[in-house]
N, C-alpha and C positions, 0 to 999 in steps of 0.2 A: 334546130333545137333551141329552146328560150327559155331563159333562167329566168327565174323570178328577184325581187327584193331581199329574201333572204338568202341567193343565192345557188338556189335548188331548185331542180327542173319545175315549174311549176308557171302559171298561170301570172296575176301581177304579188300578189299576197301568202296565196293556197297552191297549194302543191297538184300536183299532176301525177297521173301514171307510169308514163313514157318514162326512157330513162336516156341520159345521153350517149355515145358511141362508146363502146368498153376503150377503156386507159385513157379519154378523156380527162383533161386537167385545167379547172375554169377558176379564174379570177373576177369577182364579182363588186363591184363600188355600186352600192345605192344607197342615197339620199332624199330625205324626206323628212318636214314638221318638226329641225334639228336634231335628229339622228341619224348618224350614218353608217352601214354596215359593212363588213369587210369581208368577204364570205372566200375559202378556199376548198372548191370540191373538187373530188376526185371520183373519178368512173372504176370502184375498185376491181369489178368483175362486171361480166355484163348485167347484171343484174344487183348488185350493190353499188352503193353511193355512198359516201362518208362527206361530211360538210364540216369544216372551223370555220368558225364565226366568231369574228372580233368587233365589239358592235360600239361606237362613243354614243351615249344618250342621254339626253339633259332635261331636266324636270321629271324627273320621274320621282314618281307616289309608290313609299314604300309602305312598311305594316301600321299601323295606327298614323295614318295619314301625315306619317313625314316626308316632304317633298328632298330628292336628293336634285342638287342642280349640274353632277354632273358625273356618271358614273360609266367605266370603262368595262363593257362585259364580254366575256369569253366564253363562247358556246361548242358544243358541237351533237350533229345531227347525224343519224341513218337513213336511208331510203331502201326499202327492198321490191322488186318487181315478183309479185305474186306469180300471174300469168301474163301470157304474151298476148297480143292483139291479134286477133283471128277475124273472117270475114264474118263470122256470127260473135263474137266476144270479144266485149272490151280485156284491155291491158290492165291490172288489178296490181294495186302496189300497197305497202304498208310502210310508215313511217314513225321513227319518235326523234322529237326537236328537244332540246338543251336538257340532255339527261345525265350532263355531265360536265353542271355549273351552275348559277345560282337559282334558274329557273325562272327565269324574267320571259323566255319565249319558250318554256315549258307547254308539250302539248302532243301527242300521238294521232293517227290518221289511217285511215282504210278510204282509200280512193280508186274509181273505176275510170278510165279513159278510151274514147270510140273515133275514131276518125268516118265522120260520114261520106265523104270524100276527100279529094287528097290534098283539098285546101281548107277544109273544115273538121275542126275538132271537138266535141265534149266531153267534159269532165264534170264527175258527182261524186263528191266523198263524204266522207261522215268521219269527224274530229272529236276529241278530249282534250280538255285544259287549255290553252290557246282558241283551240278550235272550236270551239263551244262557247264561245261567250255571247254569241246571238243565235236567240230562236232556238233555246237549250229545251231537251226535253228527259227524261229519267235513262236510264243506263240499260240498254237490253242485254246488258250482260251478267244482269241478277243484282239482288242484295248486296254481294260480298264486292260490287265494286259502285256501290250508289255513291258511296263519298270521296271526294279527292280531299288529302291532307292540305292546307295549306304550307306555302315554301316562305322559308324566310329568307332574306337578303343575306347571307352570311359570308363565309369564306367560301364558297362555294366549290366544284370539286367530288361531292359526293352523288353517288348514284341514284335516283329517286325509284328505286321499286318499287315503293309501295303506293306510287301514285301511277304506275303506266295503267292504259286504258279505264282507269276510275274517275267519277264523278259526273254529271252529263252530258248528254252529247248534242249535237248540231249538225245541220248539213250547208257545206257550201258548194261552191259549183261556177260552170264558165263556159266559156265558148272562145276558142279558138279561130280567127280566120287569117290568111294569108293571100292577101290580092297578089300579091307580086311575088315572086320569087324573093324581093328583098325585104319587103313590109309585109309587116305583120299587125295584124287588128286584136286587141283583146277585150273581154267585157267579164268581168268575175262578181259574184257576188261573197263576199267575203263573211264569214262567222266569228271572225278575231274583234276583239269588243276594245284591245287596245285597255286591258285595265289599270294598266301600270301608266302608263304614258295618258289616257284622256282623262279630265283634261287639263292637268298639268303640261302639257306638250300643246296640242291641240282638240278643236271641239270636233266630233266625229258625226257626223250630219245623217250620213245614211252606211247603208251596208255594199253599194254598188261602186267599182272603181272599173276606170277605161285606161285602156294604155295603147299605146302603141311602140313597135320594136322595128327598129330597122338593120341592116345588114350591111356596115360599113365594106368590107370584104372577110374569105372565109375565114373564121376565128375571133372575127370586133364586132359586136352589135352593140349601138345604144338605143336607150329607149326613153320612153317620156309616159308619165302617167298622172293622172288624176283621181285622187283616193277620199274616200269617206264624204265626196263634198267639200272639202275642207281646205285641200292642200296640194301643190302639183310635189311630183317628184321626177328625179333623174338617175340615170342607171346606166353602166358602162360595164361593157362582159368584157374578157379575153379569155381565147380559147387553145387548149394547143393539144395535140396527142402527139405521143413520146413515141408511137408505135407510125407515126408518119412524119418524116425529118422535112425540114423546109427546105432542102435540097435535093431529094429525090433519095438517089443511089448513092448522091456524094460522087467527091472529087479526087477520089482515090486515085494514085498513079498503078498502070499496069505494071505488070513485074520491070526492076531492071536490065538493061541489056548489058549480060556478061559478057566479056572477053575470054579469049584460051590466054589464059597465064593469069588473072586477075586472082589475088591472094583471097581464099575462101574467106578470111576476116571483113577484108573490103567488101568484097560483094555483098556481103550479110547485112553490112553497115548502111548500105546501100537503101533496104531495107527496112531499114529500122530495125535490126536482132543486132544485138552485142553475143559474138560468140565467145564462151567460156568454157568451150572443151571439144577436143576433135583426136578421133583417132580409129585406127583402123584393122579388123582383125576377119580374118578369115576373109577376105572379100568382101566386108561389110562395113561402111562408114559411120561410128558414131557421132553426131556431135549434140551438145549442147547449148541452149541459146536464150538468150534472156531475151523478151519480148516490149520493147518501149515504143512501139506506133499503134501495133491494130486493137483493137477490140476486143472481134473475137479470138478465141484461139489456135481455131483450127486455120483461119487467114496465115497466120503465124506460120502455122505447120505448114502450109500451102507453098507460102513464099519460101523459106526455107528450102523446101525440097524440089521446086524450080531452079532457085542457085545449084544446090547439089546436081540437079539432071545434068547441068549444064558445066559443070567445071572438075567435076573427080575424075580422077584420072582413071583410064581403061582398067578393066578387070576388077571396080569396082560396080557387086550386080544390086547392092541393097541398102539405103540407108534407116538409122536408127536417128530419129529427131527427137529430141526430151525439152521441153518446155522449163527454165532454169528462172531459180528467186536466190539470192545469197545463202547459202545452207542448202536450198531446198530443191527437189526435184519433183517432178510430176514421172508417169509413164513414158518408156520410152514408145513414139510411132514408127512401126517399120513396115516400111514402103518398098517395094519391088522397082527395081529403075526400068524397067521395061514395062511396067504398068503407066508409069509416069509419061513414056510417050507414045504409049497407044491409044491413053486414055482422056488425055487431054481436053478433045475436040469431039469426043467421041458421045454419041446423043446418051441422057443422063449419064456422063461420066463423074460426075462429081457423087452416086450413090454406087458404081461400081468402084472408084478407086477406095471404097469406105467400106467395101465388101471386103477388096481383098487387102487393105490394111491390117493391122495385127498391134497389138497392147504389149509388151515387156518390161520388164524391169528393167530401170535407167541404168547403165554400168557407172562405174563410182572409180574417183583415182584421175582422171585426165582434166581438171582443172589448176592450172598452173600461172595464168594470167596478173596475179597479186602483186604489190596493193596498184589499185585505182581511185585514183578522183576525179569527184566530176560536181559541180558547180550550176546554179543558178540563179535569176533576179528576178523576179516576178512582184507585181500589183498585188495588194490584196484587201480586203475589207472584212470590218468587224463589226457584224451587228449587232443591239441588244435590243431587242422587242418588249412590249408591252408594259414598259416601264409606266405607272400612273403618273408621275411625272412630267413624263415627255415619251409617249407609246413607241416613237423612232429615233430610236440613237445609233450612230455608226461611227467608227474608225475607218480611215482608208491612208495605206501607205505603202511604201517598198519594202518588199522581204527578200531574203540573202537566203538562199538555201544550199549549204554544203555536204559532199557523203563522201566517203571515204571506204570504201570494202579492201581491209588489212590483209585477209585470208579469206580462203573458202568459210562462207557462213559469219564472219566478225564483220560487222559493217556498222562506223559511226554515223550518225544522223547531226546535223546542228542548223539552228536558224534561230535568223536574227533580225526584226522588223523595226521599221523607223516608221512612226507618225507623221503624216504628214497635214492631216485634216480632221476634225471631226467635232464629236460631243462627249463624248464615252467621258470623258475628265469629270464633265460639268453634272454628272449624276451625284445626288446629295443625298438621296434617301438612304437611312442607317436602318441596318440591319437590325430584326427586333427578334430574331429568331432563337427560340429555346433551347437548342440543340446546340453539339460546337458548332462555329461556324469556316465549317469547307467549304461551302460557296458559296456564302449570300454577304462575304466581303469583298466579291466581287469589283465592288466600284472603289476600294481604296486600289486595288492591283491599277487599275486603268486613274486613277489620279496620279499616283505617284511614279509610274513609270513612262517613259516614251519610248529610248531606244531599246528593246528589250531581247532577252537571251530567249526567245518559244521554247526551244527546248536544244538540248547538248547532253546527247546520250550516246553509248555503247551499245549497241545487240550482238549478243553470240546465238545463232541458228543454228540447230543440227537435224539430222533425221535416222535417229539412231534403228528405228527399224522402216519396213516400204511403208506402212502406214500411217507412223508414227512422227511427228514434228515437236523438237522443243523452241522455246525462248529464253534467253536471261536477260535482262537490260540494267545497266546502272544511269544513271547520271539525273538529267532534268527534263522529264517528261513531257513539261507545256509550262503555261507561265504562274500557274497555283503550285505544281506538286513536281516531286522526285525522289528518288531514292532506289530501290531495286522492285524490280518486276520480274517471277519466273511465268513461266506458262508451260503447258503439255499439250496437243490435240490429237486425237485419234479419229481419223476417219475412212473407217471399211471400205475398200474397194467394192464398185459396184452398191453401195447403202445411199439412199437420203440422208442417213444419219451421221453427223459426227458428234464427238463428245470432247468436253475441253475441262481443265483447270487451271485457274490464276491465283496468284498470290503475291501480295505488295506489302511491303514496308515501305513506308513512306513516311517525308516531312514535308511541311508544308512551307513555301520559299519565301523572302521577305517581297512585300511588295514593290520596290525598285525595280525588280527585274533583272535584279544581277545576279549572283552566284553565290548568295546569302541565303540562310534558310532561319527559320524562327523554332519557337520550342515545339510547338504542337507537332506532334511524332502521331501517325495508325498505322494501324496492319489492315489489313482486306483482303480480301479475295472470293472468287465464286466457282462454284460448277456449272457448266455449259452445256444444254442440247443445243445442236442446230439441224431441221429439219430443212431441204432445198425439194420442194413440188415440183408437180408438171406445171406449163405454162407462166412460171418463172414465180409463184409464189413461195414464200420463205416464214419460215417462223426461228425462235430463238428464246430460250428461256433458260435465266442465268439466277441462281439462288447463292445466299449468300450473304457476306458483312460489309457491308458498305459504310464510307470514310467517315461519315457520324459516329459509326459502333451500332447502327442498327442492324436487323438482320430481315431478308425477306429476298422477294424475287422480283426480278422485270421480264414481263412477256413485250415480244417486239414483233409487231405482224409485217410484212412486206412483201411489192410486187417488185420482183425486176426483169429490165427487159433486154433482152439482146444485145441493144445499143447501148448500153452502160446506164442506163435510165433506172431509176428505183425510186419506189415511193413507198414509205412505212408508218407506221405509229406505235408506242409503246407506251408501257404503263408499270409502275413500279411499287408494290407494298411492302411494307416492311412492319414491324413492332412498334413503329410509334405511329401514336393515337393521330387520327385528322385533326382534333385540338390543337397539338403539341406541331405537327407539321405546320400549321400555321395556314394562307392564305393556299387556295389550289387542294390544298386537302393532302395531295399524295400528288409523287413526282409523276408528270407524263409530257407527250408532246410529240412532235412530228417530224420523218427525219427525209431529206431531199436530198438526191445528187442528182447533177442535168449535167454528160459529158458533153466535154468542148467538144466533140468529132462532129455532136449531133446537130452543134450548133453553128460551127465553121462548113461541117459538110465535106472535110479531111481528117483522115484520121486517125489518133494520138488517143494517148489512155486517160488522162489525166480529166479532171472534173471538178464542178463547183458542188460544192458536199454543206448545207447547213440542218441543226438540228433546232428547233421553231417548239421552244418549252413556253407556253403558258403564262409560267412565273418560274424564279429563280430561287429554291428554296437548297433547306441542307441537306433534311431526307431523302435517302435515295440515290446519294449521288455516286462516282464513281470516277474515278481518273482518267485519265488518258491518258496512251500509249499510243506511239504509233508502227503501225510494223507488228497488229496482232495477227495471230498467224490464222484463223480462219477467213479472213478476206486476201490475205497472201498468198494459201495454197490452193484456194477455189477456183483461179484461171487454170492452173497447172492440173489439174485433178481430170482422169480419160472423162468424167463425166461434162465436161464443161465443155472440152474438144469435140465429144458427141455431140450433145446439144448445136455448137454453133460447123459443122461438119458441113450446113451447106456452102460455106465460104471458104472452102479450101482453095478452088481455081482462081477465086477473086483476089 
């Protein structure tokens, strides 16, 4: 597979058909005629591609031929694979590039791709806007799309519909060869005329560019090209898919080896389950078990009911295993013990012991272990992106994290981070925004404070009925805000569907970072669907008042995968105007976690989680809390245990 310069499966310049492995996740560095592109795609489905593009470009010729000499731009692109490549029929894809941002690489595409043999490829599409700017001819798609509007340089952000596939068109085209397994030949004729950039940038000679790509090993390739006549360029990929771990199976230990007399708490511990309830009625062992190593959950349940095989005393023939969160319970699983060792070794035993499993309601009353603490020190880092300024700023230092669980369901959270490195201080751009400002003061927080309080909060958790989960929190949420936070979720056994509501009073804290708060006082809160698909996709749409005082909703699309891996994006409108929002238009941006299991290759729950906004504006924004309860009760939920049931034995 070979990414092009803007970072999309394509040829050196023009896009291609093909598309890369589904859940592919590619990193993109090209450079070329002083501009360099930053491109992040992702393989959404087999057949969708989403691309961010952060692009630094200098000399560029904006409207009445003002030269800017150096402008930082934020794009992003679609790709969709029409059809697939047949022994008589090319692969047929359609695309549209920065249709949501200032429009500087503005431009839509219909491309067909043919492999003539399996080291030769061609490609011939037919472009708009970008793609048309050589050997343009009138629009075969009638009248009503002969004119493209022209885009102005602005704040960018807004959706250009009234320009997709309008104004003329052109065709480019390529050829593909790969001598070696490693190396790769390209030859393209490109239709991109470079209007913004030539020749303020450089002088563009001809329309033919050569490259070549080579295969450092699987996942690195760089490449080298020669464009327009004019100018060489350099290009560096990294590749990874979340659906294939750089350790295989991982390092996982097989179950531990019980003793006769080893206290069911230890063995558990053993494990990784903290058990918080056990008891025993009619020949039937309940317990309870909070999950802090696997993944999935039904590994969980797995392991669990291995220690139980092996250490309950005679006469008990059945255990009940419940997946535990402070307050919170999922279903109880019950297991037949005489299943458990027939079925073990037994050929597909892992879809027969799931046959004759069974779903109950968790019994309630046998958690008595109260209070507990538990403690830790962990690294961490703070990024801020895309600052004009300075496009990479970070923090890195030690964080102190403490918890306390008082009673069943009351568990305090606190932490506290020290500075140890960074730039985040040295940010000076002032906020110019019209709205209050909730967060685009941002950078006084990070000047004024070092050692700082994240957050020193209370949650009380209940589950007043099976379906049913609340929240309450007081105290200090993160390092902007705090004050109380209620929550509700309901989510139907057996539904996709849950549904949720929040609501906050809040003040917003002083910027030292201590235990100070300032006058600015909001209310908030929103209504929640969350829909969970086959094959791990997710949607989430939350309407509502958000900490400005405006009112609107964020849709949040997402893939996640088995191994704790997820990849989304979301988007947020509200009542105030794109004027009035200022730069970006309207709140969006990109949300990653990559668990450590996937990346050590043992494994623990925990994860690296960043959210990757564009720009930092006021509208749109919303708090944070941690410990909301739709990602708290989603491991524990029988649908999650379904889903990951092939890792019960493991």
């Amino acid at each position: 597979m070979r990414y092009n310069t803007f970072g999309a499966s394509g040829l050196i310049d023009m896009p291609v058909a093909s598309s890369a492995p589904d859940a592919e996740l590619a990193f993109t560095l090209s450079s070329f005629a002083r501009q360099t592109r930053n491109t992040l795609t992702f393989q959404a489905s087999p057949r969708l591609s989403a691309s961010f593009r952060y692009a630094a470009l200098r000399k560029i010729m904006g409207q009445h031929g003002v030269i800017y000499d150096r402008i930082l731009d934020r794009s992003l692109a679609l790709h969709y694979r029409i059809l697939d490549e047949t022994r008589r029929r090319p692969a047929v894809a359609v695309g549209v590039a920065d249709f949501i941002g200032t429009g500087i690489y503005g431009g839509e595409y219909l491309v067909a791709t043919k492999a003539l043999r399996p080291d030769l490829a061609v490609t011939l599409g037919v472009g708009w806007g970008r793609y048309a700017g050589v050997g343009g001819f009138a629009n075969p798609l009638g009248p009503a799309f002969a004119d493209r509007p022209d885009r102005v340089f602005a704040q960018g952000g807004t959706i250009t519909r009234n320009a997709f596939f309008r104004g003329d068109v052109a065709f480019f085209g390529g050829v593909q060869w790969q001598p070696t397994p490693k190396l790769g030949v390209t030859l393209e004729y490109s239709s991109d005329r470079y209007p913004y950039e030539d020749p303020a940038a450089f002088v563009r000679r001809t329309p033919f560019n050569f490259g070549l790509n080579y295969t450092l090993r699987p996942g690195v390739q760089v490449a080298a090209q020669y464009l327009y006549g004019a100018e060489f360029g350099a290009q560096l990929t990294f590749a990874l898919n979340p659906t294939r771990p750089p350790h295989g199976s991982g390092y996982a230990r097989g179950p531990a080896t019980v003793r006769a007399g080893t206290p069911l708490a230890r063995a558990l511990a053993a494990e990784g389950l903290v058990l918080t309830g056990a008891q025993v009625v009619d020949g039937r062992m309940d317990i309870a078990v909070q999950n802090t190593r696997f993944p999935d959950s039904a590994q969980a349940i797995g392991r669990a009911a291995r220690v139980l095989a092996q250490i309950a005393p005679k006469g008990i023939d059945a255990f009940a295993i419940t997946l535990d969160a402070p307050g919170l319970r999922g279903p109880a699983v019950v297991l037949q013990r005489s299943d458990l060792a027939t079925l073990e070794f037994a050929p597909n035993g892992t879809a027969q012991i799931g046959q004759q499993a069974e779903f109950a309601t968790a019994a309630a009353g046998f958690d008595n272990r109260y209070p507990v603490f538990d403690w830790s020190l962990r690294p961490y880092i703070t990024p801020n992106l895309f600052d004009p300024d300075d496009p990479l700023r970070a923090d890195v230092g030690i964080a102190l994290d403490a918890q306390w669980q008082l009673a069943a369901g009351v568990i305090g959270r606190a932490t506290v981070q020290q500075r140890l490195a960074g730039n985040l201080d040295q940010t000076v751009r002032k906020s110019d925004s019209a709205l209050p400002h909730v967060r685009s003061d941002f950078a006084l927080y990070e000047r004024e404070g070092n050692g700082d309080i994240a957050q020193l909060a209370l949650h009380w958790y209940a589950q007043p009925l099976r379906d049913v989960a609340t929240r309450v929190s007081i105290g200090l949420f993160e390092t902007m805000y705090g004050g109380m936070s209620s929550e509700v979720l309901w989510y139907p056994g057996g539904r996709d569907l849950a549904f949720g509501i929040e609501l906050n009073a809040l003040r917003q804290r002083d910027y030292d970072g201590g235990l100070g708060f300032r006058d600015d006082a909001m209310t908030s809160g929103h209504a929640s669907i969350y829909w969970q698909g086959k094959g791990g996709y997710s949607a989430q749409l939350d309407a509502g008042r958000y900490l400005a005082g405006d009112w609107g909703g964020t849709l949040t699309l997402a893939r996640q995968f088995r191994n704790g891996w997820s990849l989304g994006a979301f988007a947020t409108l509200t009542d105030v105007p794109f004027e009035t929002f200022g730069e970006g238009s309207f709140d969006k941006g990109i949300v990653l976690t990559v668990p450590l299991s996937w990346v050590s290759g043992r494994p623990r729950r925990d994860a690296l989680a960043t959210t990757l906004r564009p720009v930092t504006r006021d509208g749109g924004a919303r708090v944070q809390v941690d410990g909301r309860l739709y990602p708290l009760t989603a491991p524990l939920r029988a649908r999650a245990i379904n889903d990951s049931w092939g890792m019960f034995w493991r």
